[in-house]
C-alpha positions as CSV (number, residue, x, y, z in Angstrom):
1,X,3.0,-26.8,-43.0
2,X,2.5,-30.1,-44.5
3,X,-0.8,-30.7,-47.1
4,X,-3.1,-33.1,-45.3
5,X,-4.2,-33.7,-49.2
6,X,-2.0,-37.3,-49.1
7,X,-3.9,-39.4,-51.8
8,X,-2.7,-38.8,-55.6
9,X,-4.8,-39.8,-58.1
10,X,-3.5,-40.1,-61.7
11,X,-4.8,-40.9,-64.9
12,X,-3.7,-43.8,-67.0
13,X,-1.0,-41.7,-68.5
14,X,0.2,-40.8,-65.3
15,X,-1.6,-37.3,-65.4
16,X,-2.0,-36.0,-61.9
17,X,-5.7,-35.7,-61.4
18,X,-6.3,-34.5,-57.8
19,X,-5.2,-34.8,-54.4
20,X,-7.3,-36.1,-52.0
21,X,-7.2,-36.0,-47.8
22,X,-9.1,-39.4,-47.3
23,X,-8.5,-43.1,-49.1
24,X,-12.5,-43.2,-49.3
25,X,-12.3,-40.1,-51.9
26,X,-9.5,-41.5,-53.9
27,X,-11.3,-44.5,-54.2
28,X,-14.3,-42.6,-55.7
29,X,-12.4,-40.3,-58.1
30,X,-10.0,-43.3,-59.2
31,X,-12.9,-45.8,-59.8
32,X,-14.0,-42.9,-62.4
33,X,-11.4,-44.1,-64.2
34,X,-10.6,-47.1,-66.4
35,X,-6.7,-47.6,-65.3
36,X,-6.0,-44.6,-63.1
37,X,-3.7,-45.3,-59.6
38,X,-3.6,-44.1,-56.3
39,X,-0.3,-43.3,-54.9
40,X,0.2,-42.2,-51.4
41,X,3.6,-41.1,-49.2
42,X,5.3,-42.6,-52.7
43,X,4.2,-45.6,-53.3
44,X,1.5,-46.9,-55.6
45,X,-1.6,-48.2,-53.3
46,X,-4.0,-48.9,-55.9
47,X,-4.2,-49.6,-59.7
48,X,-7.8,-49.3,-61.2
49,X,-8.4,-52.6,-63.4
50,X,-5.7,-54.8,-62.1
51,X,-7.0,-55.1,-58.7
52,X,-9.7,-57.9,-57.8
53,X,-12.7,-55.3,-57.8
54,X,-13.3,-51.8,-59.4
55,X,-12.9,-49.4,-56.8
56,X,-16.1,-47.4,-59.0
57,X,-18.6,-51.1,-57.2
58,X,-16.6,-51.4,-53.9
59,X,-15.4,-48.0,-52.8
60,X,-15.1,-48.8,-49.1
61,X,-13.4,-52.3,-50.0
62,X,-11.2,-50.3,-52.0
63,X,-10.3,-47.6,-49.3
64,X,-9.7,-50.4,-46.6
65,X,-7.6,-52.2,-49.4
66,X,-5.4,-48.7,-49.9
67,X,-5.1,-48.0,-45.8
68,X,-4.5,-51.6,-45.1
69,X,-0.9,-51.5,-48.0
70,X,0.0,-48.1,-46.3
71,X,0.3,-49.7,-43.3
72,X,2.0,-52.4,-44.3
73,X,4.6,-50.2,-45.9
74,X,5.0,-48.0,-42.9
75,X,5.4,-51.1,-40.6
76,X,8.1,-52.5,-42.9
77,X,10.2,-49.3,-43.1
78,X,9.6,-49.3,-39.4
79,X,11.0,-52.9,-39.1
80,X,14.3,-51.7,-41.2
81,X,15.0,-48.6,-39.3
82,X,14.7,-51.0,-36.0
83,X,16.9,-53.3,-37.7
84,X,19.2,-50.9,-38.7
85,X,19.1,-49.7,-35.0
86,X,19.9,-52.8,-33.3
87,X,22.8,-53.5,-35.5
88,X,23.8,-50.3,-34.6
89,X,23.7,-48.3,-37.5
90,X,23.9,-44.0,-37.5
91,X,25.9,-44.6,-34.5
């Protein structure tokens, strides 16, 4: 069975930190930080100190800011395997 602990939070040096099951509790533990990042299904979501406001100040902006480029990635991937589909692909 599959960890519903999706949100990775590392350090600056790329330590892993903890593991997190909502964006909202990443946001806390990564705003704890000075240059710590959120990763999610692969992909880097969130990178404390080069994003427009410390996720430590705005920690619902910051989880709505980490959902919202999940989605976007899923929604491309999606687009690609459609793509992929159409052209007929895996067939």
């Amino acid at each position: 069975m599959a960890s519903p602990l999706i949100w990775k939070v590392y350090n600056g040096e790329g330590e892993h930190i903890a593991n997190t099951m909502y964006a909202e509790d990443a946001a806390i533990i990564v705003g704890n930080t000075s240059d710590g990042k959120v990763r999610v299904d692969g992909r880097i979501v969130w990178r404390e100190g080069k994003e427009e406001r410390p996720a430590c100040d705005f920690v619902d902006w910051a989880a709505d800011v980490m959902l919202t480029r999940r989605r976007e990635a899923h929604n491309a991937a999606l687009a690609r395997w459609q793509a992929l589909q159409r052209a007929g692909v895996g067939r």
